[in-house]
C-alpha positions as CSV (number, residue, x, y, z in Angstrom):
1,X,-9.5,31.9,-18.1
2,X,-7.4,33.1,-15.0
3,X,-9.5,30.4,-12.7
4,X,-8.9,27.7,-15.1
5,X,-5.6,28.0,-15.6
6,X,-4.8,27.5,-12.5
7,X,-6.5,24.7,-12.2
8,X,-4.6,22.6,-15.0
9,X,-1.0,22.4,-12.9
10,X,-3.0,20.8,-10.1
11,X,-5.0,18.4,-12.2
12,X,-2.0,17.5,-14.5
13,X,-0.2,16.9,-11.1
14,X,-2.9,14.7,-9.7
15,X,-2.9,12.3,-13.0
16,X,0.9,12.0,-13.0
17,X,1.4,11.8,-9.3
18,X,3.9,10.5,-7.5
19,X,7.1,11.2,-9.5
20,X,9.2,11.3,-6.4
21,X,9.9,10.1,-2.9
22,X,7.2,10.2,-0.7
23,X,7.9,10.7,2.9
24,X,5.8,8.8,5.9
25,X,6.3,10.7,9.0
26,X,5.9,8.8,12.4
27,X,5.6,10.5,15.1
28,X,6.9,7.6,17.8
29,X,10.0,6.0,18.0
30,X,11.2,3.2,15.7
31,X,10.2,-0.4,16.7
32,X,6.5,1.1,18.2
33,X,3.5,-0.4,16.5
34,X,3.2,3.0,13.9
35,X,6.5,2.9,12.9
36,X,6.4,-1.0,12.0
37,X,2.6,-0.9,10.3
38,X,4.2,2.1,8.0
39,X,7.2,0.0,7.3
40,X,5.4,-2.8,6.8
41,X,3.4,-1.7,4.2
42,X,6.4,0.7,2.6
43,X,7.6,-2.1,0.4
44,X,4.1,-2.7,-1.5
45,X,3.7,0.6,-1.8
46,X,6.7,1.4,-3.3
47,X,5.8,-1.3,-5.8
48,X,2.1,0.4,-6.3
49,X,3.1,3.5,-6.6
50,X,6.5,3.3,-8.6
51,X,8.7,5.8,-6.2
52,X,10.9,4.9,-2.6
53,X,9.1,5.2,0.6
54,X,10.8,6.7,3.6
55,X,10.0,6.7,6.7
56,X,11.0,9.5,8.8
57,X,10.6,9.2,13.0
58,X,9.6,12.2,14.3
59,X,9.8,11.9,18.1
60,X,8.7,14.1,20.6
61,X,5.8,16.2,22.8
62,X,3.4,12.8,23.0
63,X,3.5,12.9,18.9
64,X,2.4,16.4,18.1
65,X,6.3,17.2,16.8
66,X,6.0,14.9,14.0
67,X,2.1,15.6,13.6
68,X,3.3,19.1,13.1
69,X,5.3,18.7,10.6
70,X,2.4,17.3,8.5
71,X,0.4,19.4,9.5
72,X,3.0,22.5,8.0
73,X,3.9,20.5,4.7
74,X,2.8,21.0,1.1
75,X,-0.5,19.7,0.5
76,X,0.7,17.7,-2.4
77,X,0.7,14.0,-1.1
78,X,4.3,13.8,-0.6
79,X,4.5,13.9,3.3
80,X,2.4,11.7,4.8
81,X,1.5,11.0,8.6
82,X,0.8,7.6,10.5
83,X,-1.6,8.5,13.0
84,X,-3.1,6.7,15.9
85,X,-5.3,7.6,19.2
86,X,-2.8,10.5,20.5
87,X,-3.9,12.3,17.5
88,X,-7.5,12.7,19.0
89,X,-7.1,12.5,22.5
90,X,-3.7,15.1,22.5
91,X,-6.2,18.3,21.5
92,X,-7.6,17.7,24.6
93,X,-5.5,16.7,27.0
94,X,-3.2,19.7,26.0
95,X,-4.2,23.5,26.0
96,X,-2.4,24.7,23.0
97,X,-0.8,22.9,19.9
98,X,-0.3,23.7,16.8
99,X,-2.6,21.6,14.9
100,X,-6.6,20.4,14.6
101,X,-7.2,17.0,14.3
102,X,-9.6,17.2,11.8
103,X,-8.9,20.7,10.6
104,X,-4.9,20.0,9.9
105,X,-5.4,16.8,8.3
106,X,-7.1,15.4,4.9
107,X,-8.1,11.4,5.8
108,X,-6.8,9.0,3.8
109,X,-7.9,5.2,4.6
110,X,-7.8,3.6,8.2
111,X,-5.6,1.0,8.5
112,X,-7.5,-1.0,11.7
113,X,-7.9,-1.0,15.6
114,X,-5.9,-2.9,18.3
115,X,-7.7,-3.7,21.8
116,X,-6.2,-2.9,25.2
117,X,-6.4,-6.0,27.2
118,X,-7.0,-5.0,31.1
119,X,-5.1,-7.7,33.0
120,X,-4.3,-8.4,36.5
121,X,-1.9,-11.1,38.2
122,X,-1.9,-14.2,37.7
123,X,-2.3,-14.6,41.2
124,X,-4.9,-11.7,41.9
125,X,-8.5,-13.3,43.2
126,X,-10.0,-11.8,40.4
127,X,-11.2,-14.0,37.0
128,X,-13.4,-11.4,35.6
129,X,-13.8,-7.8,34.6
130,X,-17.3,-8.1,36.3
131,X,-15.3,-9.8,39.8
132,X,-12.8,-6.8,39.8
133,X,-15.3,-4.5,39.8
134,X,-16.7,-5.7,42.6
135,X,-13.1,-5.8,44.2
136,X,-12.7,-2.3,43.3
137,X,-16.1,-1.2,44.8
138,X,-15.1,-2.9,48.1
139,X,-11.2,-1.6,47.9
140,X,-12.0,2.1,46.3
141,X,-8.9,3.7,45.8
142,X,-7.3,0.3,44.6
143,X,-4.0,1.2,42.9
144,X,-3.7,0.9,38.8
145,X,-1.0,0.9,36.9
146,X,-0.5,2.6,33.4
147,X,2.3,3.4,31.0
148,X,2.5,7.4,31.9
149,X,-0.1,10.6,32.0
150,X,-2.2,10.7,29.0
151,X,-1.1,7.2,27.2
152,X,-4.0,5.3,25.6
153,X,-3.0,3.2,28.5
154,X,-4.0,5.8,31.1
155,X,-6.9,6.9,29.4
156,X,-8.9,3.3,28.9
157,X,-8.3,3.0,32.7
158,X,-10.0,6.2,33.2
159,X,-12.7,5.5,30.9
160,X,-13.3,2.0,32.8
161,X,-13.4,4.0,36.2
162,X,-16.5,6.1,34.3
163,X,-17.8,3.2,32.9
164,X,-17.8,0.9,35.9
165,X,-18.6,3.7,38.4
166,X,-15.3,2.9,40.4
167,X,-12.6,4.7,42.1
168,X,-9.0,3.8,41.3
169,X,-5.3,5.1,42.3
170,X,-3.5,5.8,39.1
171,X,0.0,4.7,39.4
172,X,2.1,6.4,37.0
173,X,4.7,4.4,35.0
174,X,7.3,5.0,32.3
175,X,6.0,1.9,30.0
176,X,4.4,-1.0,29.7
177,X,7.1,-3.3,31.1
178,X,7.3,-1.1,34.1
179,X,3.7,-1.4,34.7
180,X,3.8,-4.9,34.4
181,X,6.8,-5.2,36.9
182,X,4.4,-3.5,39.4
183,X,1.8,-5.7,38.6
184,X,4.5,-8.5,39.5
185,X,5.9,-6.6,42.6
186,X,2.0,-6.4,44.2
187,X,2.3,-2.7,43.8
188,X,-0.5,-2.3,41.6
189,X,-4.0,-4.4,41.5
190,X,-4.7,-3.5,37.8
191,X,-3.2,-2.5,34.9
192,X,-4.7,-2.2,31.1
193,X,-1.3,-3.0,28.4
194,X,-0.8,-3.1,24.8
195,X,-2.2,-6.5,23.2
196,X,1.2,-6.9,21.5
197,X,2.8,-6.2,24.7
198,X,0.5,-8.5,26.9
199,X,0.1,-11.4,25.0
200,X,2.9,-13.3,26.1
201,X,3.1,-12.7,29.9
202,X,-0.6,-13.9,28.9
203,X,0.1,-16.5,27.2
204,X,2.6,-17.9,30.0
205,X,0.7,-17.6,32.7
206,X,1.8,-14.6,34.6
207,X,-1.3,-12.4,33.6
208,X,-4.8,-12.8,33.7
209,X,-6.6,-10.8,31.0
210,X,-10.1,-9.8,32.0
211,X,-11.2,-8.3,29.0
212,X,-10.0,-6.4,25.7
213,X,-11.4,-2.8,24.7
214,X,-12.6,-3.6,21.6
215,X,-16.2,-4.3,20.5
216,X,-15.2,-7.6,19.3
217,X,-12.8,-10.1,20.6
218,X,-9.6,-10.2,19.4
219,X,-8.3,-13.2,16.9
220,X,-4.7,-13.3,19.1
221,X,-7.5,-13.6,22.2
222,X,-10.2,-15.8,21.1
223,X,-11.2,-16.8,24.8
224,X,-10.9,-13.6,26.4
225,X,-14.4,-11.3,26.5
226,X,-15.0,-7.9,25.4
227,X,-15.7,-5.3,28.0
228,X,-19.1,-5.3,26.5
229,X,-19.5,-9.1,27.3
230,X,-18.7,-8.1,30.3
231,X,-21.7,-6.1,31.1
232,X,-19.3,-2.7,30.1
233,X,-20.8,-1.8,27.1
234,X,-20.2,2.2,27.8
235,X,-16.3,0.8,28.2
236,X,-15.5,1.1,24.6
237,X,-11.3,1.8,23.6
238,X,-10.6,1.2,20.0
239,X,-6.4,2.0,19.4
240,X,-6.5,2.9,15.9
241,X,-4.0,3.6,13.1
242,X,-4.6,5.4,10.0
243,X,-3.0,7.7,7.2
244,X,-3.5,11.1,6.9
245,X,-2.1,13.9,4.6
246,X,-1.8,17.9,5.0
247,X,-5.5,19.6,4.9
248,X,-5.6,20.1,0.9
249,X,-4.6,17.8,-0.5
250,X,-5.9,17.4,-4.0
251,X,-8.9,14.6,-3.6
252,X,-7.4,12.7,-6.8
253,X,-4.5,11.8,-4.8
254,X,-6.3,11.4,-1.8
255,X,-8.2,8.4,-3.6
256,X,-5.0,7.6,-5.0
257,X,-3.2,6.8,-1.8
258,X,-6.5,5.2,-0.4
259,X,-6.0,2.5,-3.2
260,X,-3.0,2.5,-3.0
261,X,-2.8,1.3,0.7
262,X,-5.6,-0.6,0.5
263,X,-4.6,-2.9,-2.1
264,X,-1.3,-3.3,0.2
265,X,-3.1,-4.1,3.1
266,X,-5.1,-6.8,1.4
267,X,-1.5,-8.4,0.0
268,X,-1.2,-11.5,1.5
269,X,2.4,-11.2,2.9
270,X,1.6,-7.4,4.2
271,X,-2.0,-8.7,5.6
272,X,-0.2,-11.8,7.9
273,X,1.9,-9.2,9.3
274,X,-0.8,-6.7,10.6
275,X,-3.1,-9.3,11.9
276,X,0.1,-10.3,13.8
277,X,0.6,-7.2,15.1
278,X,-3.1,-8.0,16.5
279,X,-4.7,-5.2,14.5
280,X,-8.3,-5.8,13.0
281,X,-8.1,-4.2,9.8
282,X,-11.0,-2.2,8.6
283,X,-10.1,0.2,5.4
284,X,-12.3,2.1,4.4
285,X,-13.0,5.8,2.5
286,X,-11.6,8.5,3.3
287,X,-15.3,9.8,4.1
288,X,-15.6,6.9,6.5
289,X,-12.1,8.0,8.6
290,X,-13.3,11.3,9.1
291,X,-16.4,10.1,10.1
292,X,-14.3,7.9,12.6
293,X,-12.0,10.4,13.7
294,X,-14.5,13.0,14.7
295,X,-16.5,10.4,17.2
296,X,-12.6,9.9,18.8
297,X,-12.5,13.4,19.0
298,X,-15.7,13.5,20.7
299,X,-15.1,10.0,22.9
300,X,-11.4,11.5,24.5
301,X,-12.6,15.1,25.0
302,X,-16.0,13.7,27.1
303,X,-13.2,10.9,29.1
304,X,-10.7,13.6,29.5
305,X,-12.8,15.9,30.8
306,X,-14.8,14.1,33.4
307,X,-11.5,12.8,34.6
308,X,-9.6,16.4,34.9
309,X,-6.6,15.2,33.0
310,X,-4.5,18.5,31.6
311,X,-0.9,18.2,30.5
312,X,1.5,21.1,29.4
């Protein structure tokens, strides 16, 4: 009797969940492409799921502050986190946190990838991803430019230099704009950006994109290849964004909040806005993100390690 009835409060508060605010915790500043998918979708869910949504920017230590906090909350689907590829690339560039990627975390739905373009000047002598290469074999040491240590930036261009058997010069920056300026100034050959970020230096002229660092091409890209196309198949950088909830959390509200933001996503209104962001969305199971999640695990850790990144 003991066993089952403590099982009752947690059923009874699965069926009548949510009957208050419920908290989505970003862990990068406002205006970055987490904080505006959560808002984005905020508003439908709020109509789904009959309570406010609040979006709370957690900012700090490369995202693990706010991934801690989710990490530490009440397993009870009120605190929520927006997660992207810093959550499984972080437990290995750095030697201790405070959470486990999968371990922390109970999956919720993926929301969709967003390529990396890798782009050079417009007035570099390179068309190709193929034609840098080359450039890069006959140049080694050619300088790069990325948007700091251990950015998704950083870390595609390391993955290309394993991929593409090539030696680069990795030329810190604070952002993408600042990479980009160095690309303008001729201090760097190379630099990988943002899609959101690159498309309109792109689009004007004063980049060249080479290729984008998803298996398919993007629909903001049409005419630029894959890295794959390129004869890079091993060069393979999906940017991601999902939901995730403290380890625990009951499974009914797990598949409640996978509905939930699924049937937002598909909204027609919420839907033009993500694929504007250049995301390709991809919900999915819960089942299906951990299932995703533990191959990024495995994809940064092997990257990481070949290319003796370690942060503090």
């Amino acid at each position: 009797m003991l066993a089952l009835s403590g099982a009752v409060p947690a059923h009874a508060q699965s069926q009548s969940y949510p009957t208050r605010p419920i908290t989505i915790v970003a862990p990068f500043p406002a205006g970055g492409t987490a904080d505006v998918v959560a808002r984005v979708l905020s508003d439908r869910l709020r109509d789904t799921l009959g309570q406010p949504i609040i979006i709370d920017n957690r900012v700090g230590a490369a995202g693990s502050i706010g991934t801690s906090l989710v990490a530490r909350a009440p397993a009870d689907g009120y605190t929520l986190l927006i997660a992207s590829q810093s959550h499984t690339a972080n437990p290995s560039l750095y030697a201790k946190l405070p959470w486990d990627p999968l371990k922390s975390f109970s999956p919720i739905v993926l929301v969709g990838v967003i390529p990396n373009v890798v782009t050079v000047p417009a007035s570099s002598p390179n068309k190709t991803l193929a034609e840098f290469v080359t450039y890069a074999k006959a140049h080694p040491g050619v300088n790069y430019g990325s948007a700091g240590i251990g950015t998704s930036i950083h870390l595609t261009a390391e993955m290309l230099k394993q991929a593409a058997q090539i030696n680069l010069t990795h030329i810190p920056y604070k952002s993408d704009s600042e990479s980009y300026a160095g690309m303008r100034a001729g201090d760097v050959a190379m630099a990988p950006l943002g899609l959101a970020f690159a498309k309109p230096h792109i689009d004007s002229g004063e980049l060249r994109a080479l290729a984008v660092t998803t298996p398919k091409r993007s629909r903001m890209l049409p005419n630029v290849p894959t890295a794959a196309e390129s004869g890079f198949p091993a060069f393979d950088v999906r940017p991601w964004y999902a939901f995730l909830a403290p380890a625990g959390t009951p499974p009914a509200i797990v598949a409640k909040l996978n509905a939930a933001i699924t049937d937002a996503m598909k909204t027609p209104a919420v839907e033009a806005k993500l694929l504007d962001l250049g995301l390709e969305l991809d919900p999915g199971t819960p089942e299906a993100l951990e299932k995703f999640l533990r191959a990024d695990v495995a994809r940064w850790d092997k990257v990481i390690k070949q290319a003796g990144i370690r942060l503090e």
